[in-house]
N, C-alpha and C positions, 0 to 999 in steps of 0.2 A: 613760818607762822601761817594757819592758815584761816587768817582772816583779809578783811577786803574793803577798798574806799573807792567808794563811787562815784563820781564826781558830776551833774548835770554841767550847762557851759554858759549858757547867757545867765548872767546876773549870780553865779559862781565861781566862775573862773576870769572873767570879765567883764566888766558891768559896760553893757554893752544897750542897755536899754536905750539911752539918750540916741543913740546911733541908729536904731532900728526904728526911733520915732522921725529921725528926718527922714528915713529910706517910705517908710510912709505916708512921711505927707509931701513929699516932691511924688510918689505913687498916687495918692489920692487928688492931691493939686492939678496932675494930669487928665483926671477925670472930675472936675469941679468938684471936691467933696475939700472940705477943710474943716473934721474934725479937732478940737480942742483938745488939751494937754489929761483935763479930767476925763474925756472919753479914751484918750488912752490907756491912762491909768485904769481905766472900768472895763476896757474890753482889747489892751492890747497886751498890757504886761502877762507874762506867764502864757497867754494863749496863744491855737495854733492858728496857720494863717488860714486854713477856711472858716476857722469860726470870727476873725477877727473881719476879712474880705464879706462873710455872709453877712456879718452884722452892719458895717457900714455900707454893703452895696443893698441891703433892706432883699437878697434873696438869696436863696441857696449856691455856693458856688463849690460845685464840686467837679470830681472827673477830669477830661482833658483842659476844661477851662481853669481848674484850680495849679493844674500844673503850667501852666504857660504865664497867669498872672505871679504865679509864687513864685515863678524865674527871674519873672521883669523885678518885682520887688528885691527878692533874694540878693539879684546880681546890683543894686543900689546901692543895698548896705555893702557889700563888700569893698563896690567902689570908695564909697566913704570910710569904711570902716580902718580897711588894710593900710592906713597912715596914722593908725590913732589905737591900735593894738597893743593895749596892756591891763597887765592882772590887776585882781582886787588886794590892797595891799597885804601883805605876807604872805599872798600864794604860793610863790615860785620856794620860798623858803620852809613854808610848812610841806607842801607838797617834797621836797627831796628830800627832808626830815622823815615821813612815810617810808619812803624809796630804803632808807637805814636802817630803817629799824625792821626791815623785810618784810613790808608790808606789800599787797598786790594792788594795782590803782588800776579802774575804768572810768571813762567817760561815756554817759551815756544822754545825748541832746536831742530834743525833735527838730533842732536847725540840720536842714541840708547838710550832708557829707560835703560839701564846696566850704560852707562856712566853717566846717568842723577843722579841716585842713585847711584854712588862714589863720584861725588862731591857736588852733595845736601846734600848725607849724612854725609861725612865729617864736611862737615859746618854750620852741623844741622838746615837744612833750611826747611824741609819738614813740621815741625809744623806751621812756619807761610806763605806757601803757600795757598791761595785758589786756585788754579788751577795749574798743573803741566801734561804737555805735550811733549811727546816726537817724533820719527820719526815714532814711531809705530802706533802713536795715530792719524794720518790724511793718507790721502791718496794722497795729492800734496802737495810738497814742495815748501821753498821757491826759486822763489818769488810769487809764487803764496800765497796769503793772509790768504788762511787756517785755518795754524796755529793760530792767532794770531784771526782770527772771533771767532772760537770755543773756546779760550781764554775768549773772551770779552762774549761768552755765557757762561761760565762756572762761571765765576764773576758775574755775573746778572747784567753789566755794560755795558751801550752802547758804540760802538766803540770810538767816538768822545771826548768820557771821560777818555779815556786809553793813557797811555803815556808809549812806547817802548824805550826799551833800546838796538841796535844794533853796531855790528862790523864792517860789511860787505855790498858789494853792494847788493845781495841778501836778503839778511836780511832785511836792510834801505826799500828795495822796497817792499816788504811784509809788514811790518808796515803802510806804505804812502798807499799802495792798499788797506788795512783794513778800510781805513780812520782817522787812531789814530794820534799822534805827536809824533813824534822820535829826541831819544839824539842818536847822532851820538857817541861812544867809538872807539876813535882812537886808538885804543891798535894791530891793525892790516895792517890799511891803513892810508894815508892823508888823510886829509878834501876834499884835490881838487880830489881825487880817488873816490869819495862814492855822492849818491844823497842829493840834499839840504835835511839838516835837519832842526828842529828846534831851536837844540846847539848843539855844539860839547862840547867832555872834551876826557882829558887823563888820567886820571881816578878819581874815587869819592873824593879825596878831595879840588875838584876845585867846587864840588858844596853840597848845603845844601837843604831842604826839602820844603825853602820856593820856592825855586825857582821852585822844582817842580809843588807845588802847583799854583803857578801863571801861568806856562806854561797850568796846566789843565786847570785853567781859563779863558783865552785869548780864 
């Protein structure tokens, strides 16, 4: 079959948001900042870390500074996270439902390739990805559509034919710029926060593989 599911990671494959908000504030506690749960929510969910580091450090943090602070963060959550590693419920179920019915799956995350292999590898996903993508692997984030092009070339799958699975506004708008169809996972935002998609769910056991299939159809 040559159609294609593309999977983003934080806040689709594991909600992982709660985890990335301690790795930021033992991060920003370091540096006397202690942003609130609401400024997370407004300026951490779904974004990357320069825009999230520029906003609370009040200036631009890019270049070699942005990779050395994105290490020290990065490598937080991992610490934290890599004990507390699991799916959004009926991932793991829906995902090998895919895998049967001969579908092709990528992951494509602007989390660090580190992070991407703690929880791919956890959940032993890596043998049934055809393509797997990380922040390292493009050179524009989302929303710019990148990711998710070189996705749909790595599959030998036309865009049109791929069906994304996102959290965030950013994200959502990367898929739709690709030109693919996107499931909206509310696992981080409302429906009325995030761009039209083609379904929403709150997580996989709201939905099953035909359904996918028919969305690639249409």
């Amino acid at each position: 079959m040559s159609k294609a599911v593309i999977f983003d990671m934080d806040g689709v494959i594991c909600h992982t948001n709660p985890f990335h908000s301690m790795a930021f504030k033992e991060f920003f506690a370091k540096r006397n900042l202690y942003p609130t749960e609401e400024e997370f929510a407004a300026h951490m969910y779904g974004k990357s870390n320069s825009y999230i580091m520029s906003h609370f450090f009040g200036r631009k943090i890019e270049g070699e500074e942005l990779l050395i602070l994105e290490d020290e963060k990065e490598g937080l959550f991992r610490e934290i996270y890599q004990h507390h590693v699991n799916p959004i419920d009926g991932f793991l179920e829906f995902f090998h439902g895919l895998k049967k019915n001969n579908l092709k799956t990528g992951v494509a995350t602007s989390a660090p390739k580190a992070n991407l292999e703690l929880i791919a590898g956890k959940l032993d996903l890596f043998p049934h990805f055809e393509s797997s993508l990380a922040s390292e692997d493009v050179n524009k984030h989302k929303p710019d559509p990148e990711v998710y092009l070189k996705s749909a070339s790595r599959l030998q799958i036309s865009p049109e034919n791929c069906l994304v699975f996102e959290d965030s506004y950013s994200g959502i708008t990367a898929g739709l710029n690709a030109g693919m169809k996107v499931v909206g996972v509310l696992s981080s935002h409302q429906k009325e926060e995030l761009p039209i998609c083609h379904l929403y769910i709150n997580d996989y056991k709201e939905l099953d593989v035909k359904t996918v299939i028919r969305l690639l159809e249409d």
